[in-house]
mmCIF file of the N, C-alpha and C atoms, coordinates in Angstrom:
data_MODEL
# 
_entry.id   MODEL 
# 
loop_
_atom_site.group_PDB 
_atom_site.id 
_atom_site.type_symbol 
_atom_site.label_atom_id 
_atom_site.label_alt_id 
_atom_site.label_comp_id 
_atom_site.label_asym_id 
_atom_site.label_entity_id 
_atom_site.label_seq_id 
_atom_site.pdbx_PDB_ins_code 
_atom_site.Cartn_x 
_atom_site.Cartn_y 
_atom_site.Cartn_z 
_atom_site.occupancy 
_atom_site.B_iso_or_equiv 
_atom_site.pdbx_formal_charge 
_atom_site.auth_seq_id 
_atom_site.auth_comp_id 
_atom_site.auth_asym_id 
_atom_site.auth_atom_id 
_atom_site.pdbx_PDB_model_num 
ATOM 1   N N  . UNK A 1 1  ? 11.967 8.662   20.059 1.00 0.00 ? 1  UNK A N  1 
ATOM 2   C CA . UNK A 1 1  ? 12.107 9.361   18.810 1.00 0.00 ? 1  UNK A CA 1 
ATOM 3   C C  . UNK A 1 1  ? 11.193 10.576  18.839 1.00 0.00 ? 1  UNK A C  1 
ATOM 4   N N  . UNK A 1 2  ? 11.739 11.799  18.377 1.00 0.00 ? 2  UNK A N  1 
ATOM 5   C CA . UNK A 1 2  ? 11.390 13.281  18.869 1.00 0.00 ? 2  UNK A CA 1 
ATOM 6   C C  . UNK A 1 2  ? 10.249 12.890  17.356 1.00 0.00 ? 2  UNK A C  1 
ATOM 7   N N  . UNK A 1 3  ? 9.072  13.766  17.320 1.00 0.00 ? 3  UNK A N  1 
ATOM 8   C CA . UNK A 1 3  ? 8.193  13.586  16.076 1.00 0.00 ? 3  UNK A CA 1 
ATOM 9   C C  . UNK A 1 3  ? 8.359  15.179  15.661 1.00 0.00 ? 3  UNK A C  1 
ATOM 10  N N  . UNK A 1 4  ? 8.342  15.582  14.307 1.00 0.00 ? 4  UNK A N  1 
ATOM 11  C CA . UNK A 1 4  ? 7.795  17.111  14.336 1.00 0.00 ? 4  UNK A CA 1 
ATOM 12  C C  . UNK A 1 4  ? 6.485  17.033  14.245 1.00 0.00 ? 4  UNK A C  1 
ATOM 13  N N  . UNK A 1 5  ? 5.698  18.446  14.301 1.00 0.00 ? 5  UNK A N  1 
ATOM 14  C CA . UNK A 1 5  ? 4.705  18.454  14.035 1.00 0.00 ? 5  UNK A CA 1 
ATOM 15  C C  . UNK A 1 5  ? 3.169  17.787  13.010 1.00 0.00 ? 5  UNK A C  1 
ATOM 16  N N  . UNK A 1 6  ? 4.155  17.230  12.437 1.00 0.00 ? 6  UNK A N  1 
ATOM 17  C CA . UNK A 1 6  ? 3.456  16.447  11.287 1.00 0.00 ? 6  UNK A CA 1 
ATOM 18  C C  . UNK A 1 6  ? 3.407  15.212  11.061 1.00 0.00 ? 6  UNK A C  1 
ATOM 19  N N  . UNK A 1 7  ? 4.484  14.677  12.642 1.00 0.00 ? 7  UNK A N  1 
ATOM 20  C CA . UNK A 1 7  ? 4.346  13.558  12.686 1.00 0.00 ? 7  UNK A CA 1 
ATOM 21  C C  . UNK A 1 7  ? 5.424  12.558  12.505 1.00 0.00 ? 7  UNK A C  1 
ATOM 22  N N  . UNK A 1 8  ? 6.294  13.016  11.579 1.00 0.00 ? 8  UNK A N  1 
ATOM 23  C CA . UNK A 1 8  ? 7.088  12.585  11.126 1.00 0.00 ? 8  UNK A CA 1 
ATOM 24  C C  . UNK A 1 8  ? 8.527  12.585  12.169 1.00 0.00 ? 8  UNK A C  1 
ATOM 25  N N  . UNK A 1 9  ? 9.470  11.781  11.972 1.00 0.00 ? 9  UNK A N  1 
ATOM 26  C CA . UNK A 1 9  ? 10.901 11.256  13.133 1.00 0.00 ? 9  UNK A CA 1 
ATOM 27  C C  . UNK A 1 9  ? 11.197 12.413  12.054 1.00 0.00 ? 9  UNK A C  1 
ATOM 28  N N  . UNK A 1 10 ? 12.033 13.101  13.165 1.00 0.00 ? 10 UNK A N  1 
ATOM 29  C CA . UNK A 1 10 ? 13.117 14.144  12.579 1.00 0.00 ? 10 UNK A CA 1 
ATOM 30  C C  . UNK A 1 10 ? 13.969 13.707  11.968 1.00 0.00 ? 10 UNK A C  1 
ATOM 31  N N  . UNK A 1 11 ? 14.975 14.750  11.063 1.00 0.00 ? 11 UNK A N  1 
ATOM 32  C CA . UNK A 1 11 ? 16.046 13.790  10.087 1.00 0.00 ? 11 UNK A CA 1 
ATOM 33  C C  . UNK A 1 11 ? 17.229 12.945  11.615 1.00 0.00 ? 11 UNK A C  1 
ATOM 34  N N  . UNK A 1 12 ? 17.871 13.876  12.673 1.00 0.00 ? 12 UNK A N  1 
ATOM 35  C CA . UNK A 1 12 ? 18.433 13.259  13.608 1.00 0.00 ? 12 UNK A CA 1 
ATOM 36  C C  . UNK A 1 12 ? 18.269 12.152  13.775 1.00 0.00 ? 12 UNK A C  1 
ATOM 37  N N  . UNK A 1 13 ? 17.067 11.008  13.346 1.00 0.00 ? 13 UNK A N  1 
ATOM 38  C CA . UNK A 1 13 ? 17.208 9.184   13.923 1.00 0.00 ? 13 UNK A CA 1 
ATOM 39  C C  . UNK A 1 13 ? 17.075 8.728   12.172 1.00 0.00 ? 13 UNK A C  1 
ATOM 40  N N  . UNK A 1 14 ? 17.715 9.475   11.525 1.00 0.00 ? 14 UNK A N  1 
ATOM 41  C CA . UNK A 1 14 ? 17.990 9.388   9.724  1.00 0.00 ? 14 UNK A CA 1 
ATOM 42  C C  . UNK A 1 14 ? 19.255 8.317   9.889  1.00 0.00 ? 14 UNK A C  1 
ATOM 43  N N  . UNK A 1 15 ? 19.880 7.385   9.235  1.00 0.00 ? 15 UNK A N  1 
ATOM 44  C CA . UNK A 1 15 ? 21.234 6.125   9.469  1.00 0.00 ? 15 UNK A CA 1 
ATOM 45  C C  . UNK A 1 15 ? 22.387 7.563   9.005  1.00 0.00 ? 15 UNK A C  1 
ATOM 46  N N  . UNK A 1 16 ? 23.696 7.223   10.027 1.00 0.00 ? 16 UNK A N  1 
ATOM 47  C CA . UNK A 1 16 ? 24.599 8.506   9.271  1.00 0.00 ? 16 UNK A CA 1 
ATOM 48  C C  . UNK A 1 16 ? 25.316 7.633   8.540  1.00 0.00 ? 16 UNK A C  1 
ATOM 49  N N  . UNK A 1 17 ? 26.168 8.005   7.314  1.00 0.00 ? 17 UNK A N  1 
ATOM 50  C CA . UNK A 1 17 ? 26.948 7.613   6.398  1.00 0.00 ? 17 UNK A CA 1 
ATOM 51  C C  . UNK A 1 17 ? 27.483 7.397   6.533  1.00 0.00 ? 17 UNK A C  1 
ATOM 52  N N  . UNK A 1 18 ? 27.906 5.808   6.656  1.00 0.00 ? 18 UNK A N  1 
ATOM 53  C CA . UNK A 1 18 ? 28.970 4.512   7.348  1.00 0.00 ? 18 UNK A CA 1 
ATOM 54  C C  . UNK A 1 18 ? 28.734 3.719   8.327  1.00 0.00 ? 18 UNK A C  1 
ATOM 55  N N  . UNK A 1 19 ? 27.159 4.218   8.978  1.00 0.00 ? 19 UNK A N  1 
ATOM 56  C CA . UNK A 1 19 ? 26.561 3.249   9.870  1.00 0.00 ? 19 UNK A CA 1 
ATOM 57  C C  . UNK A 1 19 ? 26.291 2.028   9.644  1.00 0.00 ? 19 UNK A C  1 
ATOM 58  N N  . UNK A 1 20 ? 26.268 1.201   10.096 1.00 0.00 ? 20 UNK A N  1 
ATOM 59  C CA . UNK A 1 20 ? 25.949 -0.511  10.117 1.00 0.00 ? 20 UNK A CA 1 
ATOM 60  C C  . UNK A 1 20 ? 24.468 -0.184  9.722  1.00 0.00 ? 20 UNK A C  1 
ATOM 61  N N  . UNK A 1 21 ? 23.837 -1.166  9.073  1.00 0.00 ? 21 UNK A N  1 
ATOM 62  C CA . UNK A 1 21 ? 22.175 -1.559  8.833  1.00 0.00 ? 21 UNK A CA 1 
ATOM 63  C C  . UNK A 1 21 ? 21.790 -2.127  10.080 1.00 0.00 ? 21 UNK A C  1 
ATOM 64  N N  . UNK A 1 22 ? 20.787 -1.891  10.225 1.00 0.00 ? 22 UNK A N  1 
ATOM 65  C CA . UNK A 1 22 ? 19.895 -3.008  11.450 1.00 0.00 ? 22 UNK A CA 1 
ATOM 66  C C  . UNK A 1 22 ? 19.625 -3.951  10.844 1.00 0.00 ? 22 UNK A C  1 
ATOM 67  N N  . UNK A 1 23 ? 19.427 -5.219  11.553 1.00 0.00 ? 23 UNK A N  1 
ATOM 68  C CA . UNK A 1 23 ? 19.287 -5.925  10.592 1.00 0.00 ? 23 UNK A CA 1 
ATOM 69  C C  . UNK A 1 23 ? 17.875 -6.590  11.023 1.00 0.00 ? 23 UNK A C  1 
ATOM 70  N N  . UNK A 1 24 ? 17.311 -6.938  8.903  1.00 0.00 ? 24 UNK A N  1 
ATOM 71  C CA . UNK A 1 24 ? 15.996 -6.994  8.726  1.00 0.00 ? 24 UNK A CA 1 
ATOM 72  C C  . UNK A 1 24 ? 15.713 -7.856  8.044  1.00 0.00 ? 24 UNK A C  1 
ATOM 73  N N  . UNK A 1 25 ? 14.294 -8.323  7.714  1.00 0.00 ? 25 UNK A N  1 
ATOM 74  C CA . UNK A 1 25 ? 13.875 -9.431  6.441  1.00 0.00 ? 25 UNK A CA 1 
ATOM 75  C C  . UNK A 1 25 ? 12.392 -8.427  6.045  1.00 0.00 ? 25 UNK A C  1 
ATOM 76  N N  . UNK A 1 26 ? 12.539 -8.447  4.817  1.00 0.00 ? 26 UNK A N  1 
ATOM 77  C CA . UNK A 1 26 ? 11.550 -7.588  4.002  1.00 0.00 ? 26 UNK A CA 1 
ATOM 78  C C  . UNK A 1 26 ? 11.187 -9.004  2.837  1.00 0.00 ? 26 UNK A C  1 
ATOM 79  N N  . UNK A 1 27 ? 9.791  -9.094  2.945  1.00 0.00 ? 27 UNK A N  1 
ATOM 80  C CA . UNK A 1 27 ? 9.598  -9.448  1.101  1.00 0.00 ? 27 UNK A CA 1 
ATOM 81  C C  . UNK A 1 27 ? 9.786  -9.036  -0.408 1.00 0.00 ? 27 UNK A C  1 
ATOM 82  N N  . UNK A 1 28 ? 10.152 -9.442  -0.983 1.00 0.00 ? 28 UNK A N  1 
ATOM 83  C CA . UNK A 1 28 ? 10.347 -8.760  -2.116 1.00 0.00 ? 28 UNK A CA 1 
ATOM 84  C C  . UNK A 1 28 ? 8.831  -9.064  -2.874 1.00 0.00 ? 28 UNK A C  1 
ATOM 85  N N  . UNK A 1 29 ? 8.799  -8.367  -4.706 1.00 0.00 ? 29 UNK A N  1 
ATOM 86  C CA . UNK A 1 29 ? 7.888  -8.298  -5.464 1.00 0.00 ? 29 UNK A CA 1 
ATOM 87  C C  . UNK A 1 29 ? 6.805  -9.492  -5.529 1.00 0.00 ? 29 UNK A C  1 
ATOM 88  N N  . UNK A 1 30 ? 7.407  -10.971 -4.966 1.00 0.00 ? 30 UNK A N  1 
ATOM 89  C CA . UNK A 1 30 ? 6.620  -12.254 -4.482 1.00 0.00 ? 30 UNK A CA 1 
ATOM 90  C C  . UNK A 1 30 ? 6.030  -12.760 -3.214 1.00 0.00 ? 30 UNK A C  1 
ATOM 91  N N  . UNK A 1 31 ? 6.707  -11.484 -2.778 1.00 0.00 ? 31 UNK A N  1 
ATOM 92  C CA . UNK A 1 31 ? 6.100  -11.680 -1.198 1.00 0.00 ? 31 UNK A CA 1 
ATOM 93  C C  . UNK A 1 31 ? 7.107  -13.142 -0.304 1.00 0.00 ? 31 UNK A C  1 
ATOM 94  N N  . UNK A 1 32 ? 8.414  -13.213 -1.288 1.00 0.00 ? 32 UNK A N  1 
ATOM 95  C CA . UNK A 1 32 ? 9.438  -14.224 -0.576 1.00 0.00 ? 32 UNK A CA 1 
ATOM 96  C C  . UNK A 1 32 ? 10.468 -13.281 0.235  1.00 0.00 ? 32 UNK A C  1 
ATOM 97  N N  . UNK A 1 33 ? 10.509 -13.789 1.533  1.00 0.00 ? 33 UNK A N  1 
ATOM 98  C CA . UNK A 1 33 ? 11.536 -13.060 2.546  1.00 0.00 ? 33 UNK A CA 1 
ATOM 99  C C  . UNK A 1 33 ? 12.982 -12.887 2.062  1.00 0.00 ? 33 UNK A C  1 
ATOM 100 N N  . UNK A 1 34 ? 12.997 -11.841 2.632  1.00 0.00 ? 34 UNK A N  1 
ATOM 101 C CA . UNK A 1 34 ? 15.045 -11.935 1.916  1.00 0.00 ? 34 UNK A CA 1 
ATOM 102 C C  . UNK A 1 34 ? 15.815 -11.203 3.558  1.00 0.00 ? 34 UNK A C  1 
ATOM 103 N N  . UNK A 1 35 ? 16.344 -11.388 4.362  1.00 0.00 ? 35 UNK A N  1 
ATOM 104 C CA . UNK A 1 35 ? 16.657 -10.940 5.507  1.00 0.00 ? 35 UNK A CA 1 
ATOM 105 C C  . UNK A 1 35 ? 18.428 -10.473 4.947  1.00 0.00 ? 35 UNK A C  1 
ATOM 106 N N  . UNK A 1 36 ? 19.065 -9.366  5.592  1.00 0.00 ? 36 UNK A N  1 
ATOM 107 C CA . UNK A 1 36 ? 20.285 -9.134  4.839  1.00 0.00 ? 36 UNK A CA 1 
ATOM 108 C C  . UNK A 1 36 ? 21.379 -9.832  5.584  1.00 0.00 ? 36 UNK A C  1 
ATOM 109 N N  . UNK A 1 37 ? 21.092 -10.072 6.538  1.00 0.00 ? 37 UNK A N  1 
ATOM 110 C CA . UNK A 1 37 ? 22.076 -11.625 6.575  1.00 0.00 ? 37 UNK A CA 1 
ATOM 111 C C  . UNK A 1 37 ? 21.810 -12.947 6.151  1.00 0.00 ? 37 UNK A C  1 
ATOM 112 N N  . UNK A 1 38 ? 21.268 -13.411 5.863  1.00 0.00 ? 38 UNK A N  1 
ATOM 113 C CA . UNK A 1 38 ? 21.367 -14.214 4.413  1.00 0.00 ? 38 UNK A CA 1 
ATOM 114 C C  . UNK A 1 38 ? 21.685 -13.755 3.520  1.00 0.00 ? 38 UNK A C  1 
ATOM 115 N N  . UNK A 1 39 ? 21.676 -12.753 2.594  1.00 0.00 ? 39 UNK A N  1 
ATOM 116 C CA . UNK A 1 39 ? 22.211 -12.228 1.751  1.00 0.00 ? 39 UNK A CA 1 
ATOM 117 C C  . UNK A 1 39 ? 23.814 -12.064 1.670  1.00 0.00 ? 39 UNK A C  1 
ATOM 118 N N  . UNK A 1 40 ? 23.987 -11.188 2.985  1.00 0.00 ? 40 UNK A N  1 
ATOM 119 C CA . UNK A 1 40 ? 25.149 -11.262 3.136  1.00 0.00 ? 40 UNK A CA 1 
ATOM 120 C C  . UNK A 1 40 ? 26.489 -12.403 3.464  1.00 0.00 ? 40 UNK A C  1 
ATOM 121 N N  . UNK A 1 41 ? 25.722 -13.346 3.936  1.00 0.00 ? 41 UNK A N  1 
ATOM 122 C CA . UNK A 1 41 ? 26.228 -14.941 4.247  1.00 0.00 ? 41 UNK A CA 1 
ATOM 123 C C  . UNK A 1 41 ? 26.812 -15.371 2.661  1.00 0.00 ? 41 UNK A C  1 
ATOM 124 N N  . UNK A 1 42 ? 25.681 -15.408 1.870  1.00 0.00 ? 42 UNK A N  1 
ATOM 125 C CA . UNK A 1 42 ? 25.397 -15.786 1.142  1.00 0.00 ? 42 UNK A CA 1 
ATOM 126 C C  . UNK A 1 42 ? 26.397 -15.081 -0.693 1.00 0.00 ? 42 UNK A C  1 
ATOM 127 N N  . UNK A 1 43 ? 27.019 -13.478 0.052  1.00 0.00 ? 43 UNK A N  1 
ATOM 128 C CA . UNK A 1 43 ? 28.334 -13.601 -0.358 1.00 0.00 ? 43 UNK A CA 1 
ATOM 129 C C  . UNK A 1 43 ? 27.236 -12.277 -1.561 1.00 0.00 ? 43 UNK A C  1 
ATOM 130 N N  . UNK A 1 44 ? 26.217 -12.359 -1.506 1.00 0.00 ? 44 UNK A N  1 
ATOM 131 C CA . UNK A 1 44 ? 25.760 -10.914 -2.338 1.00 0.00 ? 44 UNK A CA 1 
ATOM 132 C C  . UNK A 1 44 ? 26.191 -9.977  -2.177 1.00 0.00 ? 44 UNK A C  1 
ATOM 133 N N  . UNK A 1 45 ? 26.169 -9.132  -3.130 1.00 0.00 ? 45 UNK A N  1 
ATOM 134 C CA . UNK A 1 45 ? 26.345 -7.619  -3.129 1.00 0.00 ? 45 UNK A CA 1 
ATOM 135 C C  . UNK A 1 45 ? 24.963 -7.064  -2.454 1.00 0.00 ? 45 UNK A C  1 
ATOM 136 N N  . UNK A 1 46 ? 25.272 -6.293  -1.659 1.00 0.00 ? 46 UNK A N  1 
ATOM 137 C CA . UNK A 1 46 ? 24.066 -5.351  -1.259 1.00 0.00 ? 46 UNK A CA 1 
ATOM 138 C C  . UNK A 1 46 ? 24.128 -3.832  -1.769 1.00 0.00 ? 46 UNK A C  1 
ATOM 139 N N  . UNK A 1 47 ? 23.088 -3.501  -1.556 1.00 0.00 ? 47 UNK A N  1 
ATOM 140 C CA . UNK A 1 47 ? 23.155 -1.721  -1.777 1.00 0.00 ? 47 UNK A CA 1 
ATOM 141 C C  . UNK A 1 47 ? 22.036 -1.301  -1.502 1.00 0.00 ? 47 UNK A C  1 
ATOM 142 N N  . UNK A 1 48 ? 21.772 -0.268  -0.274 1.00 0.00 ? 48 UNK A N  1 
ATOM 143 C CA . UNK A 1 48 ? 20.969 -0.226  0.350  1.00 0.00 ? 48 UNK A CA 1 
ATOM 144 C C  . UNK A 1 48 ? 20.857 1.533   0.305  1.00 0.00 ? 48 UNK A C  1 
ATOM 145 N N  . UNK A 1 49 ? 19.676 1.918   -0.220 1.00 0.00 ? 49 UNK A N  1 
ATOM 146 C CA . UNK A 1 49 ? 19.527 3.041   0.038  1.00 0.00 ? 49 UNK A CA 1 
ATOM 147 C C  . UNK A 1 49 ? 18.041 3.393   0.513  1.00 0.00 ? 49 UNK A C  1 
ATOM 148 N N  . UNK A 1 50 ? 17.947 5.174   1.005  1.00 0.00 ? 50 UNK A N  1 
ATOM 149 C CA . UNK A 1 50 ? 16.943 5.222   2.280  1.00 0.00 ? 50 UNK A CA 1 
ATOM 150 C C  . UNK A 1 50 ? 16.471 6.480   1.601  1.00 0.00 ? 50 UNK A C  1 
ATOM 151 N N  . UNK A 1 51 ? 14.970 6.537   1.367  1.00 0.00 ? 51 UNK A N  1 
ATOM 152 C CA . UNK A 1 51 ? 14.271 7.576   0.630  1.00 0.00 ? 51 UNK A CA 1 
ATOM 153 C C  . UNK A 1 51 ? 13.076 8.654   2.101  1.00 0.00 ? 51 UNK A C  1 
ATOM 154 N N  . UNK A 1 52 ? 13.578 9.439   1.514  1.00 0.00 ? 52 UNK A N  1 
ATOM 155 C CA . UNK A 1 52 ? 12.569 10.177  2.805  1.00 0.00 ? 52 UNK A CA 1 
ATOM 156 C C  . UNK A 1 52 ? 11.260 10.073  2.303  1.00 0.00 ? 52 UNK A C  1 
ATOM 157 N N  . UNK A 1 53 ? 10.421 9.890   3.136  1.00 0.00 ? 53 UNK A N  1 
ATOM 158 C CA . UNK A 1 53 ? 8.533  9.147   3.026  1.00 0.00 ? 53 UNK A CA 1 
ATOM 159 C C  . UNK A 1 53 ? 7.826  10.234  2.701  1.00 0.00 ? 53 UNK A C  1 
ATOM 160 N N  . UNK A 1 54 ? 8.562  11.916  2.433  1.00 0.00 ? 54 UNK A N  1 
ATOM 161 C CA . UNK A 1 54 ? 7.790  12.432  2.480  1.00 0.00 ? 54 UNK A CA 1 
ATOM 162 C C  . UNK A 1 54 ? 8.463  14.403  2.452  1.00 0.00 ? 54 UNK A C  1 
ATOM 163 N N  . UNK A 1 55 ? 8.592  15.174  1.257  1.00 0.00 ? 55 UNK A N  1 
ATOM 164 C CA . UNK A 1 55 ? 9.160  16.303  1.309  1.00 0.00 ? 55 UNK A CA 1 
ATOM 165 C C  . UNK A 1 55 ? 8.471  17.121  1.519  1.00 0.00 ? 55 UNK A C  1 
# 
């Protein structure tokens, strides 16, 4: 992954629009795991969006 100057991954390794998720387990507000296949098994709606860390 190319960095710019500041450190930061260029937008190029950004997910393009219609890409598959990688798949992950994050805690939520309790610090209980939620991985998105379980979720998705599990027949939830997902909605997943991606905020840049930094303008």
């Amino acid at each position: 992954m190319e960095l710019t100057p500041a450190g930061h991954p260029r937008e190029q390794s950004a997910p393009c629009i219609g890409a598959r998720a990688p798949l992950f387990t994050l805690p939520d507000e309790n610090n209980q795991p939620h991985s998105l296949v379980d979720e998705l098994r599990a027949g939830k709606p997902i909605v997943l969006f991606f905020m840049r860390g930094e303008w």
